[in-house]
N, C-alpha and C positions, 0 to 999 in steps of 0.2 A: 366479376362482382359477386355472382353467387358464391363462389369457394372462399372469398374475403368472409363473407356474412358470415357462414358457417364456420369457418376457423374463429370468427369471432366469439361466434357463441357457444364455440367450445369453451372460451378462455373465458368468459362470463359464468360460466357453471364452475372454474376453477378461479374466478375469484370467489364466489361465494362460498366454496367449500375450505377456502385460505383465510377466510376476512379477519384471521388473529390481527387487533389494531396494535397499530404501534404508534411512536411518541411523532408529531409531525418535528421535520428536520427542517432547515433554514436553509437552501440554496438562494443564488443575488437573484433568479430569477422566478424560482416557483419553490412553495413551500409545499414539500414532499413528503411521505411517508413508505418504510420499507419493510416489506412484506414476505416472508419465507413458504415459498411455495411447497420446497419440499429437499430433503437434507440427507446425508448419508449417498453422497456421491465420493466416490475416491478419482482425487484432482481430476474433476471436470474439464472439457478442453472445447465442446462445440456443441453450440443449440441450433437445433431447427424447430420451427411450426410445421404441422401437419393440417388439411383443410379443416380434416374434423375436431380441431381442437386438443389431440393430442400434440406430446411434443418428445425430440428425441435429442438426447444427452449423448456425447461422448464422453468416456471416464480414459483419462492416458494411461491405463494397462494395457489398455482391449478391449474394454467391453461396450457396446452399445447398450443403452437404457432408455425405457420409453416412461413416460410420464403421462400418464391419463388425464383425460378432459375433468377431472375432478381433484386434479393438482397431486394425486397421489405417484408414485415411483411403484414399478412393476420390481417386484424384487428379484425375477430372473432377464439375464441380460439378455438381449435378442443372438437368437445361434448362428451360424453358415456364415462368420466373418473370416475371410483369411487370417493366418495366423499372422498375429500382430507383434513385431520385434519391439517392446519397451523397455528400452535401457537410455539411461543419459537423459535427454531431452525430448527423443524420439517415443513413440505410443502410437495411439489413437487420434486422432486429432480433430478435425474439420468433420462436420457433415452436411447437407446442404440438399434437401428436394429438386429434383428438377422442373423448371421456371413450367414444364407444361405433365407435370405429375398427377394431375386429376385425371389425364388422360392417357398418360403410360405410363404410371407409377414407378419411374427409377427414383434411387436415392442414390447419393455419391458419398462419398468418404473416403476422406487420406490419413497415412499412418504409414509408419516405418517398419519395413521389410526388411530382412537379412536373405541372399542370397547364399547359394551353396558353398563360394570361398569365403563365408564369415563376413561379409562386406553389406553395410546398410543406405537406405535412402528411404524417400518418400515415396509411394506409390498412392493413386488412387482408384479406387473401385467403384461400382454401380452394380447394384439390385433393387428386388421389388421383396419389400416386408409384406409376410404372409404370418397367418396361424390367427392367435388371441392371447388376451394376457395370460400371462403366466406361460405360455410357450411359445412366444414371439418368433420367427428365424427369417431367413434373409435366404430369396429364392433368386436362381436365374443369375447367379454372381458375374460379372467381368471385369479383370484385372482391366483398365483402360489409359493406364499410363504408366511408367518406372522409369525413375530417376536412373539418368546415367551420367558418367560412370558412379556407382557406388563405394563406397569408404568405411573405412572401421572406425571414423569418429563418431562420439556418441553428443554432437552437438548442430544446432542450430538445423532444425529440418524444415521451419516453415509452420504449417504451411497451411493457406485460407484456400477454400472455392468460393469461385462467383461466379454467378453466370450472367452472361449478359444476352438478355433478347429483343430483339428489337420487331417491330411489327415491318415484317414481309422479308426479313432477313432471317439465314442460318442462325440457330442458338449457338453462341461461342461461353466456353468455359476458360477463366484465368486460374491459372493456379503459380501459389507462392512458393518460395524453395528458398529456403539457405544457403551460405557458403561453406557450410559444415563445420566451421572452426579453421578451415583450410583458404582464409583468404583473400590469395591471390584469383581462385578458381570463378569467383563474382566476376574479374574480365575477361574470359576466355570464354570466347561463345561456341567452342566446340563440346563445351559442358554445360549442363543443367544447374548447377549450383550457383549460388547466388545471381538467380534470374525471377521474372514472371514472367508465366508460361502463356499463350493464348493457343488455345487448342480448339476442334470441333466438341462436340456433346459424347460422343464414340473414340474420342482421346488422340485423334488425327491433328497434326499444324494447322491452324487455320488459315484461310485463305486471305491475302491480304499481307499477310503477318509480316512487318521488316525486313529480316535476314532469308526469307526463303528463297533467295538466287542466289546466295551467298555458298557457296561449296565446302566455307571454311568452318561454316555456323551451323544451330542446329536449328531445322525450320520453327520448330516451338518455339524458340525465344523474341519476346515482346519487348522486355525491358532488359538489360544488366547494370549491374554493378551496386545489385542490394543486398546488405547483410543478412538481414533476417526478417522478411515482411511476416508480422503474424498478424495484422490487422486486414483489412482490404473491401472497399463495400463502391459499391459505383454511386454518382452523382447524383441525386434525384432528378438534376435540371439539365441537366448538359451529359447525361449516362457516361462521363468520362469514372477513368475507375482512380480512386486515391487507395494511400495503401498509409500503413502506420507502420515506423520499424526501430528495432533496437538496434541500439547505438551501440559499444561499447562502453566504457566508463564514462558517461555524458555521450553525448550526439545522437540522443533519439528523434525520430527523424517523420514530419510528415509529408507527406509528398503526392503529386499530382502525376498518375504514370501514364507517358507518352509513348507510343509507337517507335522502338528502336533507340530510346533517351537512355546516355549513362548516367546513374545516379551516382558514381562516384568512388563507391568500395574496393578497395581501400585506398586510393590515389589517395581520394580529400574526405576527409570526417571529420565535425568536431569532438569527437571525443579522445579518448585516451585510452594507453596499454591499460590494462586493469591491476596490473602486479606493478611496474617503473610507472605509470602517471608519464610517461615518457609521449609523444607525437607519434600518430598514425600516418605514413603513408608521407605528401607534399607540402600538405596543410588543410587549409580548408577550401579554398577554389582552382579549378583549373579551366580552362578552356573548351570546350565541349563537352563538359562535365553539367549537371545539374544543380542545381540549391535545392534544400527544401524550402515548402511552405513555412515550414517554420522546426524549430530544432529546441532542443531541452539541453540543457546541463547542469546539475545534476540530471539521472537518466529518471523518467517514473516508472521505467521499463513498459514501455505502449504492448499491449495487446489486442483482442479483439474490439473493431469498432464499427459503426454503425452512423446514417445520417440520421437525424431524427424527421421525421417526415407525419405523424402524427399531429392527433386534436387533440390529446388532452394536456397540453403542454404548450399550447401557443407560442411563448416567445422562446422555446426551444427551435423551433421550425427551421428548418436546413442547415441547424449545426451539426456538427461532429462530436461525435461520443466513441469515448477508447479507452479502454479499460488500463487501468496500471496497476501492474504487480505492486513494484516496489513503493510507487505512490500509495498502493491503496485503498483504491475512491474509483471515483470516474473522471476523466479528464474533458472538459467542455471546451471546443472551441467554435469561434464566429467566426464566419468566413464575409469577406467581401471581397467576389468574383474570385482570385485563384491568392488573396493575402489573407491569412490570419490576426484577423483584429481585435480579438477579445479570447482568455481563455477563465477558465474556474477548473478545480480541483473540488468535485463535490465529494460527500461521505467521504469526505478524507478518517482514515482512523477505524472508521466504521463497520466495514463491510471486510477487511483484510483483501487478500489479494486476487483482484479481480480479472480473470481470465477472459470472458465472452462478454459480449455489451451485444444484446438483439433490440430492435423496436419490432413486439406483437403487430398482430393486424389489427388489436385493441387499441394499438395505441398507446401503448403503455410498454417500459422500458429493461428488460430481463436482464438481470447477472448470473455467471456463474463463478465464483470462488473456487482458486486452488490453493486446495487444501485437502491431508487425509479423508478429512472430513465434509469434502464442501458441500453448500447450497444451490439452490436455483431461488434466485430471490429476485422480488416484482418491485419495480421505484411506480408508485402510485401517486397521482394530487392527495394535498394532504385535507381536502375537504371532502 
């Protein structure tokens, strides 16, 4: 509770140093106003809180970026990140505190790596940020996981951390992966590509995990047969983890992930080739196969999301928030128990194309736009 408080009132000194008003906006449930914290990020890819009210940006070249408790951007990136392969889809990506960071101060982060035959994936790392602004760097580094095998494609890498801790249990960390554009490799679980990982906090299979007696598989793997999850956030109520994922031409896809559940890729998906409009795969169900929650077509292309779990948003309270490219906005859905019964497309048009959806320990709902140019922009009540 103390580390809430204080990250709070970090974010309260940045809203008052933000308070530029803007016009209130009309969502079906609460009338909004949207607020630019702070701009001149090149395509943003992943926000975290920090206790003291700082916060920290991923940009998909490489650079990490910290953001002062007074909404301002540090104009040098934080240093001692491995070197970062950005090509294609691939960068910088995820960042994410760990869940007991007041008291060992790791931060994680994943991003794509090239190996010495030219071949890429996702890796993620943990350090502890040292120095002050203006020379931020990144102490104590460890590589704590790499994708295998890796590919010369320059597509679909993922990829979200989450961590899941539970009072008197090991911390477990999930992480997301792509099928690179290669796939068939989502059902082959002697590969990491299109899967979700569940690992220890030190980049170990966790225990428990589905396939760890399996000789055939790899003990990391949780789920298969996902395209491309770039969403991912656990449950407020039931800490089950849901994940958001892109479809191909239509079939974006939200989903409820189970222990050892196929989700389908590429057997069944509703979407489409993206060049023939041609059918993917069987259809759209098979037998030991999954559905989602619920599916799109056209795609909004889903990215990062978030439950809302906040007070200053009342009838927001346990929905789902996921950001969409292509849409634009933010995509709202209701859930009742594991069905999607109500969605909205908020700031459609508005905000252009939205990468990260966080909810503050304010309470209050953070985007980041990809874009050359993007923002870290705050969805506030409009009273």
């Amino acid at each position: 509770m103390t580390r809430l408080l204080s990250c709070a009132a970090g974010l309260a000194a940045a809203l008052a140093a933000c308070a530029a008003s803007a016009q209130p906006v009309a969502t079906r449930e609460h009338p909004v106003r949207l607020v630019t914290v702070t701009e001149g990020l090149e395509r943003p890819w992943g926000l975290a809180f920090l206790p003291d009210g700082r916060m920290l940006v991923t940009e998909r070249p490489g650079r990490l970026r910290v953001v002062g408790r007074d909404g301002k951007l540090d104009p040098t990136s934080v240093a001692g990140l491995p070197r970062v392969d950005a090509q294609g889809q691939g960068g910088l990506m995820d960042v994410v505190p760990h869940p007991e960071y007041a008291s060992n101060g790791w931060i994680y982060w994943s991003y794509a790596q090239r190996d010495a035959e030219g071949r890429n994936g996702t890796e993620v790392a943990r350090g502890k940020l040292a120095g002050a602004a203006g020379a931020w760097r990144m102490e104590q580094v460890q590589v704590v996981f790499r994708m295998a095998p890796k590919s010369s494609s320059g597509q679909h890498f993922g990829s979200r951390i989450v961590f899941d801790a539970r009072p008197g249990q090991p911390v477990v960390m999930y992480v997301t992966l792509g099928d690179r554009g290669e796939m068939q490799r989502a059902q082959a679980l002697d590969d990491h590509a299109g899967k979700i990982l569940r690992l220890t906090d030190d980049g170990k299979p966790a225990p428990g995990n589905p396939f760890v007696n399996d000789p055939k598989a790899r003990p990391e793997v949780f789920s298969l047969g996902n395209r491309n999850v770039q969403g991912a956030a656990l449950h407020p109520a039931t800490g089950v983890l849901w994940a958001s994922e892109h479809g191909p031409q239509g079939g974006d896809e939200l989903n409820v992930i189970k222990a050892g559940v196929n989700y389908g890729w590429p057997v069944i998906t509703y979407g489409a080739n993206y060049v023939t409009g041609s059918r993917i795969g069987e259809g759209t169900a098979k037998e030991g196969m999954a559905q989602p929650v619920k599916h799109w077509s056209p795609s909004p292309a889903l990215s990062g999301m978030a439950f809302y779990t906040g007070e200053r948003f009342a009838r927001w309270r346990g929905d789902v928030l996921m950001g969409a490219l292509r849409g634009q906005g933010v995509l709202r859905v209701r859930l009742a128990g594991e069905r999607a019964v109500e969605e909205e497309l908020m700031l459609a048009g508005q905000v252009g194309r939205v990468r990260d959806v966080r909810v503050g320990p304010d309470g209050l709902v953070y985007l980041l736009t990809d874009l050359p140019n993007g923002q870290l922009l705050r969805i506030e009540p409009a009273q």
